[in-house]
C-alpha positions as CSV (number, residue, x, y, z in Angstrom):
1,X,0.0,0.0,0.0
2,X,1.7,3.4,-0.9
3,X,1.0,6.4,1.3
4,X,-0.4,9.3,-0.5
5,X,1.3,11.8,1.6
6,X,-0.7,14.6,-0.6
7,X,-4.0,14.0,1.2
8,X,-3.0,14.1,4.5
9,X,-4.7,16.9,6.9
10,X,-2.9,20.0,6.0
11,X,-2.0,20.7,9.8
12,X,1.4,22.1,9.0
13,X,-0.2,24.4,6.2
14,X,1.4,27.7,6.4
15,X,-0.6,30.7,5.6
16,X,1.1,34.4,6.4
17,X,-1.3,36.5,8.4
18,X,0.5,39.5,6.5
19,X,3.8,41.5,6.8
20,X,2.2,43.8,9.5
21,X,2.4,43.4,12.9
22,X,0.2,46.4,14.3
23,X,-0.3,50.2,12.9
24,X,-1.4,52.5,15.4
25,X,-1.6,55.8,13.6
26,X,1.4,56.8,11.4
27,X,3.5,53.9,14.0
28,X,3.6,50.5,11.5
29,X,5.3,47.7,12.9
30,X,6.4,44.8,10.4
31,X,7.1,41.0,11.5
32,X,10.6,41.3,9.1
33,X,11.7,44.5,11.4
34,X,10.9,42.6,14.7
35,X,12.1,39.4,14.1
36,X,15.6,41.0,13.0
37,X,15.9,43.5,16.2
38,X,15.0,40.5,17.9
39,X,17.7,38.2,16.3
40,X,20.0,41.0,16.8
41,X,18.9,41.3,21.1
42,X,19.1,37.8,21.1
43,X,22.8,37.0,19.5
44,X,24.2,39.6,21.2
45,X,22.8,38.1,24.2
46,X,24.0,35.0,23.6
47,X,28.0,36.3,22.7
48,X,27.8,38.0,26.1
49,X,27.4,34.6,27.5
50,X,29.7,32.5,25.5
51,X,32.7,35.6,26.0
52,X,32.3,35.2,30.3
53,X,32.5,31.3,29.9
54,X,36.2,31.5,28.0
55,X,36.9,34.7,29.8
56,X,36.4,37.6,27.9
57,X,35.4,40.7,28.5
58,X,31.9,40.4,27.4
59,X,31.8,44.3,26.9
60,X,34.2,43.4,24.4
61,X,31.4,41.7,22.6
62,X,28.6,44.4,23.2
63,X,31.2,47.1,21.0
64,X,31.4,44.5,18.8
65,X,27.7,43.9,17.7
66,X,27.5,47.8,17.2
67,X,30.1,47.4,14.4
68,X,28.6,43.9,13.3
69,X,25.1,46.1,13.0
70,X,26.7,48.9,11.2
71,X,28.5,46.9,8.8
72,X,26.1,44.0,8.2
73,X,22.7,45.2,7.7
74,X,23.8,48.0,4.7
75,X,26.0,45.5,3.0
76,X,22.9,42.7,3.0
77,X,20.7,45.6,1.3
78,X,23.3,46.5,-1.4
79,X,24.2,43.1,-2.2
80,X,20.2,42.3,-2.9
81,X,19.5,45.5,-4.7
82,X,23.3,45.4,-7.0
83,X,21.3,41.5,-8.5
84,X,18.0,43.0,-8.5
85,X,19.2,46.0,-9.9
86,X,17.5,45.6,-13.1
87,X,14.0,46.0,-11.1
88,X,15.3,48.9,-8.4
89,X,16.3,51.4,-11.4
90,X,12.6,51.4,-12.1
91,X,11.9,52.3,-8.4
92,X,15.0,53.6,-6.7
93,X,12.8,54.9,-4.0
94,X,12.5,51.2,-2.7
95,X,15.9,50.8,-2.6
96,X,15.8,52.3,1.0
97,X,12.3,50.2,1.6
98,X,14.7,47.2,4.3
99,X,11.3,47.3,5.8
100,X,9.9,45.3,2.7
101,X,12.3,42.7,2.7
102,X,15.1,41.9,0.9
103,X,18.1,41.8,2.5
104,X,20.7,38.9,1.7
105,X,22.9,37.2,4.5
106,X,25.6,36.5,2.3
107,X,26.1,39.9,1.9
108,X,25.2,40.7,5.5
109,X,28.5,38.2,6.3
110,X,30.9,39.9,3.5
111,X,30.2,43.4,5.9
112,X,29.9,41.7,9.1
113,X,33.7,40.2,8.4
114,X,35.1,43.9,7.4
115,X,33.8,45.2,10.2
116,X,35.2,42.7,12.8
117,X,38.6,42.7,11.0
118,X,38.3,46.4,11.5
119,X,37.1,46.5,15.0
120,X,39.6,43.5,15.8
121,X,42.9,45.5,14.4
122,X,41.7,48.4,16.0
123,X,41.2,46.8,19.9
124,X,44.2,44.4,19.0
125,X,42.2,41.5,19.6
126,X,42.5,38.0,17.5
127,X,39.6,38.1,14.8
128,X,39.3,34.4,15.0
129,X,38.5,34.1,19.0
130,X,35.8,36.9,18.3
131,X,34.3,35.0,15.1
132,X,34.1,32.1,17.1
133,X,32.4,33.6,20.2
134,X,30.1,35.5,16.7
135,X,29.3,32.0,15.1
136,X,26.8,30.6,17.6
137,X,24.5,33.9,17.5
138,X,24.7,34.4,14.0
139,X,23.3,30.6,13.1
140,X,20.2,31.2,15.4
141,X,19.8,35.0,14.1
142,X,19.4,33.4,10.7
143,X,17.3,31.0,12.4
144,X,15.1,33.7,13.4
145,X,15.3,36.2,11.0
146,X,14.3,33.3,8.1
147,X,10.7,33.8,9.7
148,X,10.8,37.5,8.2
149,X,10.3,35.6,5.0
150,X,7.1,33.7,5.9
151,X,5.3,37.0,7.4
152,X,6.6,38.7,3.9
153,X,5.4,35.7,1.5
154,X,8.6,35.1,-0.1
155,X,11.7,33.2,-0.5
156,X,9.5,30.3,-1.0
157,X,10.5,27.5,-3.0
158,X,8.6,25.8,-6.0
159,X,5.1,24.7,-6.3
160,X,4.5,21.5,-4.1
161,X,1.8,19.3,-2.6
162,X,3.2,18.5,1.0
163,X,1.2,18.6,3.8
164,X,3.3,21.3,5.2
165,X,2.8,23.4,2.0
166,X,2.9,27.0,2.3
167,X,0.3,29.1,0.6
168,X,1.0,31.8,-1.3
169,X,-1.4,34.8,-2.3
170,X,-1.6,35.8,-5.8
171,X,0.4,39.2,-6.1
172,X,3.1,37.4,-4.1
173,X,3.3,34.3,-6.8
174,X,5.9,34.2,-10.1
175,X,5.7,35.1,-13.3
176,X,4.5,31.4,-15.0
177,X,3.1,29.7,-11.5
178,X,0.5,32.1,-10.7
179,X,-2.4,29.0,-11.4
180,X,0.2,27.8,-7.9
181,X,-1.2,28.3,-4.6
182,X,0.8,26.1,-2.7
183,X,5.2,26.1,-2.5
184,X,7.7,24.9,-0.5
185,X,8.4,26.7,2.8
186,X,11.9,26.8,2.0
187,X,12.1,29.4,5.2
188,X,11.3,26.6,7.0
189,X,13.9,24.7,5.8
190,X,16.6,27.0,6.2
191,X,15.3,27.8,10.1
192,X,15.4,24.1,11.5
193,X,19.0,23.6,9.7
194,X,20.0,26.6,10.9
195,X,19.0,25.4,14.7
196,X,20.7,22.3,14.1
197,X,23.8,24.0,12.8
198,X,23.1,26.5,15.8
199,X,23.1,23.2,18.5
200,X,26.5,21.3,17.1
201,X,28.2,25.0,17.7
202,X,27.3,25.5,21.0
203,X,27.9,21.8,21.7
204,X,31.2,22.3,20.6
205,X,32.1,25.4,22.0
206,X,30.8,24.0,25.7
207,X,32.8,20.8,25.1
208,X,35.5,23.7,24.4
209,X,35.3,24.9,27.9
210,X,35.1,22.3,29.6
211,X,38.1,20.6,28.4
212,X,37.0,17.8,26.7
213,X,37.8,19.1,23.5
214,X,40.6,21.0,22.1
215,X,39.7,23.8,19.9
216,X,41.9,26.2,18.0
217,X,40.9,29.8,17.0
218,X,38.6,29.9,14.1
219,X,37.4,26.4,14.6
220,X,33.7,27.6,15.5
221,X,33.2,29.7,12.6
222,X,35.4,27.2,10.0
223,X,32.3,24.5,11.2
224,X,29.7,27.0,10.8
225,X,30.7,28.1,7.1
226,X,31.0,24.4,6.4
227,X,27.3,23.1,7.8
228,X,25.6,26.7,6.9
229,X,26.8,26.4,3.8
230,X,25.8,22.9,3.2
231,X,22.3,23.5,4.2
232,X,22.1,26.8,2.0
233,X,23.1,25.0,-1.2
234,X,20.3,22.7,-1.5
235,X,17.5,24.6,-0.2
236,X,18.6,27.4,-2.5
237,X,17.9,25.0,-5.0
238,X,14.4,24.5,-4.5
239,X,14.0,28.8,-4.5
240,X,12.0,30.1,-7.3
241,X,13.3,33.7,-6.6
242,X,17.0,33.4,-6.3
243,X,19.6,35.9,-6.9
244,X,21.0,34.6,-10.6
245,X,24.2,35.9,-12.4
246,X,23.5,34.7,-16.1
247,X,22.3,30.8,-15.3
248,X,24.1,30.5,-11.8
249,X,22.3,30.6,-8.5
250,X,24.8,33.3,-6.6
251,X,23.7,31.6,-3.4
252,X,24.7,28.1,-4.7
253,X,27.9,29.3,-6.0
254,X,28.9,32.0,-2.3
255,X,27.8,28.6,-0.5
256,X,29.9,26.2,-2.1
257,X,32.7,28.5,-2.1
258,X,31.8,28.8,1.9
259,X,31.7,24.4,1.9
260,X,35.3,24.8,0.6
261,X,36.6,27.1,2.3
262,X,35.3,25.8,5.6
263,X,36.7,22.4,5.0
264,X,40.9,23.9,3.8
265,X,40.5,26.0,7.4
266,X,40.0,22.8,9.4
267,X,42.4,21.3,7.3
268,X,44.9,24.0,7.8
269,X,44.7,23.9,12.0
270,X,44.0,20.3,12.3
271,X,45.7,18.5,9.5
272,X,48.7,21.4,8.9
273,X,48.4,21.8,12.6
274,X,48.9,25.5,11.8
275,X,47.0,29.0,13.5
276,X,45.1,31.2,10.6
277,X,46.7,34.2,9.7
278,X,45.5,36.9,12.3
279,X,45.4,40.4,12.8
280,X,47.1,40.1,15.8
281,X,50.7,38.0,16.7
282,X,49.4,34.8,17.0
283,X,51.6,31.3,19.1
């Protein structure tokens, strides 16, 4: 007897009860806006934490996520608007529109890194202990902030059937698969791998401090670009609205670039048994 997993009782539908939280007079309050200060409150939270249990100042931390902020969330909105550029010329008013969606973590980590090599030269500190003490907060912000894209009905994946199908509304669907009312929740996706990338970090980095495991500067974040990465490329493949440089998903080709370069850092301080190049003097 096969199981047709179509007819099922759509209790995991999704349906997006809209992009706005509350308006009270001229005062509008979006789900993508609150999820993100909340990701941000939350991860800088959580490096506070992580900092006091390997003994750093977590102030230290605090400075940092003001620089991470600064540099990040601009550089995510220029890197969606430079490969949707062909559609913001025709609105450049929008461009400013973060509000609306459309901001692109690879893009927010390409700032995020100049600014902590900045901020880490600058308070001659080692980049890689602060990416590491980073890494656990950034995986569950994305965790969070993925939900931005279920309020905002988009980064949704291709038309499917599944009982945890995720409807779409009309304006929202496109171009060729507007008779679609169902697609994959591909925010979905993303979250839960994100929380499971977000659980083997902070596993690691307890086992860290505790002693049971030996783990070199840069380890953390080498693991995260790895499993991040890994996750990204295939759900990226099921996206019907991805970022595209002639036939090429960008995502698929930043994330396997991440995979690789994840996998020759580990190699470097496990295999070569060598530190990454640093900002400060390293042992």
């Amino acid at each position: 007897m096969v199981l047709d997993i179509s007819s099922l009782p759509l209790a995991f539908q999704f349906t997006s009860p809209g992009p706005i939280l509350v308006k009270i007079g001229p005062l509008t309050i979006r789900w993508y806006g609150l999820l993100i200060a909340t990701a941000v409150l939350v991860g800088v939270s959580l490096s506070q934490y992580l900092a006091k249990r390997r003994n750093v100042n977590p102030e230290l931390l605090s400075d940092l996520s003001i620089w991470l902020v600064i540099g990040a969330i601009p550089a995510a909105r220029l890197y969606y608007v430079l490969f949707e550029w062909a559609e913001y010329v025709k609105r450049p008013e929008k461009i400013i529109a973060i509000w609306e969606g459309g901001i692109a973590i690879h893009g927010a980590i390409i700032g995020g890194t100049i600014a902590a090599l900045t901020f880490a030269k600058l308070k001659r500190v080692s980049f890689w202990q602060l990416a590491d003490l980073v890494a656990p907060s950034l995986i569950l912000g994305q965790a969070i902030g993925r939900w931005g894209n279920f309020f905002n009905s988009e980064a949704f994946g291709s038309p499917t059937n599944l009982p945890w199908r995720l409807y779409i509304p009309p304006e929202r669907r496109p171009s060729g698969l507007e008779s679609f009312e169902y697609f994959h929740p591909t925010f979905l996706y993303e979250s839960l791998w994100d929380l499971m990338v977000f659980a083997l970090l902070l596993n690691l980095f307890l086992r860290g401090v505790s002693g049971k495991l030996r783990l070199k500067a840069g380890t953390l974040i080498m693991v995260y670009l790895t499993a991040y990465s890994t996750g990204r490329f295939w759900i990226e493949g099921l996206r019907t609205d991805s970022l595209m440089l002639g036939p090429l998903r960008i995502a698929q080709v930043v994330s396997l670039t991440g995979i690789l370069a994840g996998l020759a850092g580990l190699a470097w301080l496990y295999y070569r048994k060598r530190p990454l190049p640093d900002v400060v003097a390293t042992e």
